[in-house]
N, C-alpha and C positions, 0 to 999 in steps of 0.2 A: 504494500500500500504506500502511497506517495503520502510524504508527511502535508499536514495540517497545514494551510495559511495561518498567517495570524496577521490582522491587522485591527484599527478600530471601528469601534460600532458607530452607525447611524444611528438616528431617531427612531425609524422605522423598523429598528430591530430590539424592541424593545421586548414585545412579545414574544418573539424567539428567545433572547434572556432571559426572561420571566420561564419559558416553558422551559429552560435548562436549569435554572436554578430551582423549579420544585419540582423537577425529579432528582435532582441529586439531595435535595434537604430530606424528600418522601424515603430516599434509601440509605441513606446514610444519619438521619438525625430525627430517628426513633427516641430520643430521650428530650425534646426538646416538643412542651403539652401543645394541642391544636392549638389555645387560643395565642399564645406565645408566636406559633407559626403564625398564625394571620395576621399577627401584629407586626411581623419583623416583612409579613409580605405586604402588607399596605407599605410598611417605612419605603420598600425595596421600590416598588411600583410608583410612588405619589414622591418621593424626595429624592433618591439618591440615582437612579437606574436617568431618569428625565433631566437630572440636572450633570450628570458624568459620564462620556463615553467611555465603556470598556477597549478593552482587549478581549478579539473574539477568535478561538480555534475554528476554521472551517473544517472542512472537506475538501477533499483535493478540488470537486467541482465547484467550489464556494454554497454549494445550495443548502449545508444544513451545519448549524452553529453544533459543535463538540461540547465547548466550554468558553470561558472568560475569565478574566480576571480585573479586578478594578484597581488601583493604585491612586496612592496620595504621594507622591515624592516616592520616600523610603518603603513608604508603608504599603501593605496589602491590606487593600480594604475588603477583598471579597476573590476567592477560587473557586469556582466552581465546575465539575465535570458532569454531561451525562451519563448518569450508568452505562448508557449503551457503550462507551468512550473509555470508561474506568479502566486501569492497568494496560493501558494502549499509546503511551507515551504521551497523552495530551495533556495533561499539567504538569510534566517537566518540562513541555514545549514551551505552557506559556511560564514556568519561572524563568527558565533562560532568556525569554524577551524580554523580564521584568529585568533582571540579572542585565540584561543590555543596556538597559536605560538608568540601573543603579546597582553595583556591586553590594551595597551592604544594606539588605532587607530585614525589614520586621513582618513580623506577621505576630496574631492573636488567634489559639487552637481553641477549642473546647477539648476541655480534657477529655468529654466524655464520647469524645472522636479517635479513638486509637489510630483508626487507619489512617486520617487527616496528620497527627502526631507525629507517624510513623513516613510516613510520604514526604513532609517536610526534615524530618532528621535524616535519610536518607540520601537529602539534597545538601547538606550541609547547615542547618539551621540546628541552633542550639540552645536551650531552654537559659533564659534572662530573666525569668518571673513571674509567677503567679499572681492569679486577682481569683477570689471564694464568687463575684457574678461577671456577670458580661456588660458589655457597653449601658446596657440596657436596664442594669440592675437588677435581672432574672435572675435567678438561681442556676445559671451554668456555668461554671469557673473557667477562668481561660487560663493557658499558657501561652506565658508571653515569649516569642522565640527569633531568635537573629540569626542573619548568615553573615558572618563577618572575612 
């Protein structure tokens, strides 16, 4: 298979994003209750997705988004992969792009995400810090993690 485009998202792809980020939260973030979800999918949907182009993994034919990732500078504000995509090289693709634009990254795990944990230590990211909730003050602890 021909690797992945990655470039950024338009406007108009906002619903492809949307439909990439809740399948990967549906299978991956079983510990995080419905209404939690719908709260952090209004956030995604109404603030953050309309006002920040991502970075988007295609297909070789450009026709169907893999994954994205959003960035603030340093920081990773959001990875996300479709299932159908998971262990297929598409989010070491797009940290290498991130990794392009900034060598020394932060990201924020849920601890209660082994795999996501385990995917970023893999890449070279090293645990810097703990917080007991999330941005959001839920009760999911993050691990705070750099690649230096």
């Amino acid at each position: 298979m021909l690797p992945a485009d990655i470039r950024l998202s338009s406007p108009d792809e906002i619903a492809a994003i949307h439909h990439v980020w809740r399948a990967s939260v549906d299978a991956t973030h079983g510990f995080v209750a419905p209404e939690d979800i719908a709260l952090y999918e209004k956030l995604l949907l109404t603030l953050y997705l309309p006002q920040k182009p991502q970075w988007l993994a295609l297909t070789p034919d450009g026709a169907t988004v893999q994954g994205f990732i959003g960035l603030s500078g340093p920081k990773i504000d959001a990875l996300f992969v479709h299932p159908d995509w998971h262990r297929k090289g598409v989010g070491r693709r797009l940290i290498d792009k991130a990794v392009s634009l900034n060598p020394h990254l932060l990201v924020d795990v849920n601890s209660q995400n082994p795999g996501a944990v385990e995917f970023y230590a893999a890449l070279g990211f090293i645990e810097v810090g703990r917080s007991p909730v999330d941005h959001a003050g839920k009760p999911y602890p993050l691990i705070h993690m750099a690649r230096v």
